[in-house]
C-alpha positions as CSV (number, residue, x, y, z in Angstrom):
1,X,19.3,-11.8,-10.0
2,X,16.1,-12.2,-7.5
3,X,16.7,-8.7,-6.1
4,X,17.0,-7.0,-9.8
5,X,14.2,-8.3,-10.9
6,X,12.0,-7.1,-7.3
7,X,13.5,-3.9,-8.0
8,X,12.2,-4.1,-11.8
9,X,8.7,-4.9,-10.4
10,X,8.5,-2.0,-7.6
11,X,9.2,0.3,-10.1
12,X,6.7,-0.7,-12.6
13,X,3.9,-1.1,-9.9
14,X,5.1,2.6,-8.5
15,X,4.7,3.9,-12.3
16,X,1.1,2.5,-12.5
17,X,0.2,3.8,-9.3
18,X,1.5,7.6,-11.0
19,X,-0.4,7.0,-14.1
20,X,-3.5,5.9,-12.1
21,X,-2.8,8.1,-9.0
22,X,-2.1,11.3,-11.6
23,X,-5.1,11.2,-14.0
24,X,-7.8,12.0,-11.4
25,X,-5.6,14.3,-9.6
26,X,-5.1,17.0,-12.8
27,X,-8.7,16.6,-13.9
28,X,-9.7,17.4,-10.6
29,X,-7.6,20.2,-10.4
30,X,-7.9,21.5,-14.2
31,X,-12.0,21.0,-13.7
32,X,-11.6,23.2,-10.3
33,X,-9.6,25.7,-12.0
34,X,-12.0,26.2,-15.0
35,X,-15.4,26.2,-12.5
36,X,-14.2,28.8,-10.7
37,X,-15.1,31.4,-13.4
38,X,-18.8,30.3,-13.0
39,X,-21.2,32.7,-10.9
40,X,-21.7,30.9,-7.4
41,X,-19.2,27.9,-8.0
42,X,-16.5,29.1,-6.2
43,X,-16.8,27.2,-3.5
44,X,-17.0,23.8,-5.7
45,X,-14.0,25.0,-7.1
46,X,-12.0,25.3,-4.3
47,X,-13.5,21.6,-2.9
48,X,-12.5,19.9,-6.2
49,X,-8.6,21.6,-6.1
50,X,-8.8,20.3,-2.4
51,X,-10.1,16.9,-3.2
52,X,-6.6,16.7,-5.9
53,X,-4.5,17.8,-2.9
54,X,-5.4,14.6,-1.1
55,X,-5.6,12.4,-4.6
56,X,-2.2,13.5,-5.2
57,X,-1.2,13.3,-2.2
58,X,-2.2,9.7,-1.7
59,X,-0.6,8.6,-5.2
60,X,2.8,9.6,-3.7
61,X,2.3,7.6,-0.2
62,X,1.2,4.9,-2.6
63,X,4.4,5.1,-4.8
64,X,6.7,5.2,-1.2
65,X,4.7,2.5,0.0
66,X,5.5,0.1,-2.9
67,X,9.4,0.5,-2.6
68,X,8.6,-0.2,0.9
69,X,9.8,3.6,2.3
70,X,7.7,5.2,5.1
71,X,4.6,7.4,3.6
72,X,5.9,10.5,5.4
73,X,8.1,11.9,3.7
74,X,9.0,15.2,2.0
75,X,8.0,14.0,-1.3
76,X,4.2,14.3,-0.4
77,X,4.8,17.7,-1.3
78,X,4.5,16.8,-5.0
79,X,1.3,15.4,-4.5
80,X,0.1,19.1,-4.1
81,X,2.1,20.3,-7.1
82,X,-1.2,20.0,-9.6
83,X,-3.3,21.5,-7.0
84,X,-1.1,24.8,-5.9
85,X,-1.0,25.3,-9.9
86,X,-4.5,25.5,-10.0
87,X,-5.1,27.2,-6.9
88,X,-2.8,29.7,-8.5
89,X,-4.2,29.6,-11.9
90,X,-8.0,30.6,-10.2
91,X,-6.8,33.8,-8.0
C-alpha cells in the first residue's frame, strides 16, 4: 500500500511541475513568436523562443527527476516542442 500511494504522490508532484514548468514556457514562446513582426525585435524574438527551449527543457528534467529517472533522457526533446512551433510559426 506504501509504494501505491509514493507512486500517487510522484505523479502529482510531476503534474505540478508541467503546469508550472509549461505556463512560462508557451508564453515565452507565443510572446517570441508575435515580437518577431515588430521592426528591430527580431533578435528579442529569437532570445525569448530560446529562453522556452531551456524553460521547457528544465520542466521535463524536473518531471524525470521526481520519479527518480536520470534527467537525460530522450524526453527533453519535448521540452523544445513549444519552442520549434514558434520558431516555425516566425520564419
Amino acid at each position: 500500500m506504501r509504494v501505491e500511494i509514493e507512486k500517487v504522490q510522484q505523479w502529482v508532484a510531476s503534474l505540478i511541475v508541467l503546469v508550472v514548468g509549461l505556463a512560462p514556457t508557451v508564453a515565452l514562446a507565443i510572446t517570441g513568436a508575435l515580437t518577431v513582426d515588430d521592426p528591430g525585435r527580431r533578435s528579442a524574438a529569437i532570445g525569448l523562443t530560446g529562453m522556452s527551449a531551456v524553460v521547457g527543457v528544465a520542466t521535463i528534467a524536473g518531471m524525470l527527476l521526481v520519479h527518480r529517472r536520470s534527467p537525460l533522457s530522450p524526453w527533453l526533446v519535448l521540452g523544445v516542442v513549444p519552442a520549434a512551433i514558434a520558431a516555425f510559426v516566425m520564419r
